[in-house]
Phi, psi and omega in degrees: 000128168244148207265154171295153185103336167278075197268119164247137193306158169192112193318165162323279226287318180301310171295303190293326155297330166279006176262332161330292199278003128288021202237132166304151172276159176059010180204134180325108210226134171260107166237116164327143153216116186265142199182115165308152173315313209285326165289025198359092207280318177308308178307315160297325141335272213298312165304336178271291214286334175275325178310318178315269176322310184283012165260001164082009136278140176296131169230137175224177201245137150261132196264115205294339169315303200311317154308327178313154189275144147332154185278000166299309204255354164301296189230049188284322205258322197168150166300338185213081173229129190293263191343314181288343172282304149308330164260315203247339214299277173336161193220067141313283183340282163339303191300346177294299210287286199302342197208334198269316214262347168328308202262017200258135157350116189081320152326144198302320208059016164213135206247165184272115172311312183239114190264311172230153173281123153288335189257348159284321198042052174221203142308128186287349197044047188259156158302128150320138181250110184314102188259140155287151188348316215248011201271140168288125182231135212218111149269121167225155189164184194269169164086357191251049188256210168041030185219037166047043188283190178218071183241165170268350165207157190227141184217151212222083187267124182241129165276135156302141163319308192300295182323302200285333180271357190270335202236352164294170152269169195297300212276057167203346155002303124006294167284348180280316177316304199282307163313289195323330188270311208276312195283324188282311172329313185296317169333288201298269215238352190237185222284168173246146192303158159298282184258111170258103176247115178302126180254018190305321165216112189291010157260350163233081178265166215232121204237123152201135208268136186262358161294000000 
């Protein structure tokens, strides 16, 4: 087992097979995959989601952009007020009510992909997705450790400050001052990833496991 501050190299290819291969057989699995934008944290879901399927379970990737509040309530303070970015900008509540708890026990069993159009600023107007016995379902977006979700494994794509700002876009920038704050909470007070993985350069990232 290895404890944090003890990062050991690990291919790509290695990594999305072993968060696989932590996912229970037979039974429906929820995984975090937490990630600043810059770390395109969806892309990597999705690479864990195919890697899934070609072992011949269903995986589908949620996007947390997928997710977003209206831009009324999104950008009631300003388009770039850090705190509202952090608090209000995301639909957590939602990803509970639509996807996390739809796949829980007892649950209806087929959950929403899609909540809102972002770029619209409208109803994504998606279909419910029929989840199988055995199916993997992958949230990934920034922010989403400390917000008491109930999934079975957390992936943690972590950046340095020199990486996040470097790998941000200009018009968004913004945003790093609130990652940045959102990381040291996590540090501080809230639960730690299964796989905390340095993410700086994401063909040779670096794993530590925190169990």
């Amino acid at each position: 087992m290895v404890g944090v501050g003890q990062p050991i190299p690990i291919f790509p290819d290695l990594l999305t097979r072993s968060i696989v291969d932590e996912c229970p057989a037979g039974s429906r699995t929820i995984v975090v995959v937490d990630g600043a934008d810059a770390a395109k944290p969806v892309d990597f879901a999705s690479r864990t989601a195919e890697h899934a399927r070609s072992q011949g379970r269903p995986a589908d990737v949620v996007d947390l952009h997928d997710y977003v509040r209206p831009a009324s309530i999104r950008f009631e303070y300003s388009r770039t007020d850090e705190l509202s970015y952090r608090t209000v900008w995301f639909d957590y509540d939602a990803v509970i009510r639509e996807v996390i708890a739809p796949l829980r026990s007892g649950g209806r069993g087929h959950y929403l992909p899609r909540l809102w159009d972002e770029a619209t600023d409208r109803s994504a107007r998606a279909r419910t997705v029929e989840a199988a016995p055995n199916h993997i379902v992958l949230i990934a977006g920034p922010m989403l450790l400390g917000r008491g979700l109930d999934v079975d494994l957390r992936v943690q794509l972590r950046l340095s400050e020199g990486a996040l700002r470097r790998r941000t876009d200009t018009a968004d920038q913004w945003t790093c001052t609130a990652l940045l704050e959102y990381y040291d909470s996590i540090d501080e007070y809230a639960e730690r990833p299964d796989f905390a993985v340095r993410w700086d350069h994401p063909d040779r990232p670096a794993l530590e496991r925190s169990q």
